[in-house]
C-alpha positions in Angstrom: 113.6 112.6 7.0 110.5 115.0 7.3 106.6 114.8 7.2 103.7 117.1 7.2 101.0 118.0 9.4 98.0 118.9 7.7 97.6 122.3 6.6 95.2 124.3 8.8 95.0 128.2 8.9 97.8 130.3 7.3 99.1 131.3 10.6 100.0 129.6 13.3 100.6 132.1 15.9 99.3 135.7 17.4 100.2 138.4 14.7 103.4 140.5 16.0 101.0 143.3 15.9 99.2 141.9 18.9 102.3 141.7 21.6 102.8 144.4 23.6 105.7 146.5 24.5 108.8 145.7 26.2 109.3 144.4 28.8 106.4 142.3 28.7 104.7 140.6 31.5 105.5 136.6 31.0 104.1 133.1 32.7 105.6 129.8 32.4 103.5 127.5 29.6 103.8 124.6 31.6 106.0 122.9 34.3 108.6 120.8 32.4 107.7 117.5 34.7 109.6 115.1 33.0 113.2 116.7 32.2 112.7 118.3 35.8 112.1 114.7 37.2 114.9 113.4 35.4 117.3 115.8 36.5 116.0 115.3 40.2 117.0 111.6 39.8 120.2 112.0 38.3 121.2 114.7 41.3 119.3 112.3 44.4 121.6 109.3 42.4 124.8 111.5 42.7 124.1 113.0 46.2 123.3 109.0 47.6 126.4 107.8 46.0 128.8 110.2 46.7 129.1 109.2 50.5 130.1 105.8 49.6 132.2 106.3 46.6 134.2 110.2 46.3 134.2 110.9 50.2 135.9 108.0 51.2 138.2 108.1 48.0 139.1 112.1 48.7 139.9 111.3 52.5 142.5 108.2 51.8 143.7 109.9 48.8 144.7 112.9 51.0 145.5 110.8 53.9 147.8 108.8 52.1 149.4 111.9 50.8 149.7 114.1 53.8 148.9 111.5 56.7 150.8 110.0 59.5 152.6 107.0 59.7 151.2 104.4 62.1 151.8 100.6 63.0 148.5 98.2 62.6 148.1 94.3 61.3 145.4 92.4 59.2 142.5 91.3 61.7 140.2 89.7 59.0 139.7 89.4 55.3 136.4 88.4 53.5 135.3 88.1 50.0 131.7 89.8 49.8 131.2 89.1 46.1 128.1 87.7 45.4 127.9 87.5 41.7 131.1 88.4 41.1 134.6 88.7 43.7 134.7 91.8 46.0 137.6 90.9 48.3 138.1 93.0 51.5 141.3 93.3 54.3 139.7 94.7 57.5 142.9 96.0 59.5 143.5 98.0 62.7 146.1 100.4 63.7 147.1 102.8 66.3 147.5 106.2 66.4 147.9 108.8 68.7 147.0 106.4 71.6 143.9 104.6 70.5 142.8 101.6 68.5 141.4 102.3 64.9 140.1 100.2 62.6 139.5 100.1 58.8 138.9 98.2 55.9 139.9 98.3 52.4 138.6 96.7 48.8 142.0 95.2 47.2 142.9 93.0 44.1 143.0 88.8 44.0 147.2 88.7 44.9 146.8 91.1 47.5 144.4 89.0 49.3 146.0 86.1 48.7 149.6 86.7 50.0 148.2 89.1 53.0 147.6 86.8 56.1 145.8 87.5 59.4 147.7 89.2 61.8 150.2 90.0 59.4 151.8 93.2 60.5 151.6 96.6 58.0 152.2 100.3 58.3 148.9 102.5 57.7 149.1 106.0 57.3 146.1 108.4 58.1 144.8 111.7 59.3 145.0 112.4 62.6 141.5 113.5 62.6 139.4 111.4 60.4 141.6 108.3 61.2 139.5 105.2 60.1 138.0 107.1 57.2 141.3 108.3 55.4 143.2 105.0 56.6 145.1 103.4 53.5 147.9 100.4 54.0 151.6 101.7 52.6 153.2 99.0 53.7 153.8 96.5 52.2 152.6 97.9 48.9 149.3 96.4 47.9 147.1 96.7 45.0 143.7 98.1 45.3 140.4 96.8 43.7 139.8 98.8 40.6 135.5 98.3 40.9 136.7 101.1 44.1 137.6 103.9 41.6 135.3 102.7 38.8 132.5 103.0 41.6 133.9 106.7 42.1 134.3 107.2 38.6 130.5 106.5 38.0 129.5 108.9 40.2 131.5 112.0 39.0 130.3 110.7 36.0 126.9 111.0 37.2 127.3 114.4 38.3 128.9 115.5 35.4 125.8 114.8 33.7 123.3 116.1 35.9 125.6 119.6 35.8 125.4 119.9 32.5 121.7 119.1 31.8 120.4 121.7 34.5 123.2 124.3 33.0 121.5 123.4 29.6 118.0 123.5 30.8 118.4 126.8 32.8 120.5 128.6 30.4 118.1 127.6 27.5 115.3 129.0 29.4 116.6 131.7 31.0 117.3 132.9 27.6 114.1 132.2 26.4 112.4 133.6 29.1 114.2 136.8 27.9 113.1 136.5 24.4 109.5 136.2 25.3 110.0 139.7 27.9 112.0 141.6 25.4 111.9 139.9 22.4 111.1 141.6 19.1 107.9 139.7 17.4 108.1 139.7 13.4 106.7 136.9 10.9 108.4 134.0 9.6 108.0 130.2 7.7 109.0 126.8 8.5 111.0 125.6 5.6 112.0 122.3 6.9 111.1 119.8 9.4 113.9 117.1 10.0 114.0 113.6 12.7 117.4 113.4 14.0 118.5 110.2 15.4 117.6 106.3 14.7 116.5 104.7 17.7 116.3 108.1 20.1 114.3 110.9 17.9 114.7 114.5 18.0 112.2 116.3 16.0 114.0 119.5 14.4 112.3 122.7 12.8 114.3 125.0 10.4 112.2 128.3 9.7 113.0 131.7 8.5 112.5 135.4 9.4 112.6 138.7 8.9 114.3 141.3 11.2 113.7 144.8 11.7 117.7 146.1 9.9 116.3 144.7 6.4 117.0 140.7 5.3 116.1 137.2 6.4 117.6 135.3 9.2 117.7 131.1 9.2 117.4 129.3 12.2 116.5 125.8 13.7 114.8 124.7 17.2 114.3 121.3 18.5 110.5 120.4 19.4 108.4 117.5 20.6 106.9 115.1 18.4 103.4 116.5 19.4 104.5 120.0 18.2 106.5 118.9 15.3 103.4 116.8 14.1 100.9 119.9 14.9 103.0 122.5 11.8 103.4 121.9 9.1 106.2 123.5 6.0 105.5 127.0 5.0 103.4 127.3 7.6 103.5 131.1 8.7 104.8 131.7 12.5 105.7 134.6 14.9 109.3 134.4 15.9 110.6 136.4 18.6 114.4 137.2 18.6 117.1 139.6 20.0 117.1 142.8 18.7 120.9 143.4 19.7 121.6 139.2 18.2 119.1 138.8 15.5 120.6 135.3 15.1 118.9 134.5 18.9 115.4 134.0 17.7 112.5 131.3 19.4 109.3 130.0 17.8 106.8 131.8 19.5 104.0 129.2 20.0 107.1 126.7 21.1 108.8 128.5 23.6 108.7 127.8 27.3 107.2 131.3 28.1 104.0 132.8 27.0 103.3 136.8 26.7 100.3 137.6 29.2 97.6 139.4 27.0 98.3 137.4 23.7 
């Protein structure tokens, strides 16, 4: 799918006449507000989660590994579903002299044979006791919403890794493209909207590089600057002298030249 905008001038962009030498001096366009925004809430989502989900997860999965035996019994269970079942064993145990207690999220049978006062065997670390506390005997079954709670938020960061890699990376290197950049002419030849319900608005352009020939590339846009250009519309394209593949639209990139 494509569309045109228009057709204005015959260039769209400063000649490559006009840029100075390398290394240039170059500023930012504009703040990117709402992929920085987004990003921010993915990583405050994954940092407020984390505490309730992967810590306590890590320190029961370590202390039922490497831990210490200790004797304790069921003091209470509750179901603290609202909506839906969440059903809970609150035990205690004792360990190196004191009193500890815990709590864990386990399946229906589980709560259902386990009684009150029911004696088990907990093992733990010595020095986060209540937080790394998991029953080992008898064997019980734990509530799989507990791992799917911590799978959500790896998940979570996963993601927000990977976008600021993608973000930073993409404008680290563009950043360099705009400093050291060789400016020559090129054309749109196609304008393309990727995606049925989410757009992404895609230009494919050529241009030509200083060792003879044409290059082809492509670069994703927003709607506003896919609607402002038009095909053959003539453009400055900066791109990497040493990887005359790397190449940016000019008037799109995240980073302007100061004096153009």
């Amino acid at each position: 799918m494509s569309q045109d905008a228009p057709s204005g001038s015959d260039s769209f962009s400063p000649a490559p006449a006009t840029f100075p030498a390398t290394p240039r001096a170059v500023r930012l366009r504009a703040f990117p507000w709402l992929s920085g925004c987004a990003l921010l809430f993915l990583g405050a989502i994954s940092i407020c989660l984390c505490p309730a989900t992967i810590v306590p997860l890590a320190f029961t999965t370590l202390g039922k590994w490497t831990g210490t035996n200790a004797p304790g019994k069921i003091t209470k269970k509750e179901d603290r579903g609202r909506r839906g079942h969440s059903y809970v064993m609150q035990f205690q145990f004792h360990l190196d002299g004191q009193v500890h207690d815990s709590e864990v999220f386990v399946d229906l049978r589980t709560y259902n044979e386990l009684k009150v006062d029911d004696p088990i065997t907990v093992r733990a670390l010595t020095f986060r006791p209540a937080l790394s506390a998991s029953i080992v005997e008898p064997e019980i079954g734990i509530a799989g919403g507990y791992f799917a709670a911590a799978g959500v938020t790896l998940i979570t960061g996963a993601v927000f890794v990977l976008l600021t890699w993608f973000f930073v990376s993409r404008a680290v290197h563009r950043r360099k493209l705009a400093k050291l950049g060789t400016a020559t002419l090129g054309k749109i030849t196609g304008k393309h909207v990727l995606g049925r319900k989410t757009h992404r608005y895609r230009l494919t352009y050529t241009y030509t590089v200083s060792a003879g020939g044409h290059r082809e590339a492509s670069m994703d846009v927003s709607r506003e600057q896919f609607n402002s250009i038009s095909s053959n519309q003539t453009i400055t394209v900066l791109y990497e002298p040493a990887h005359p593949e790397q190449s940016v639209i000019y008037c799109f990139g995240e980073y302007r030249v100061v004096g153009v």
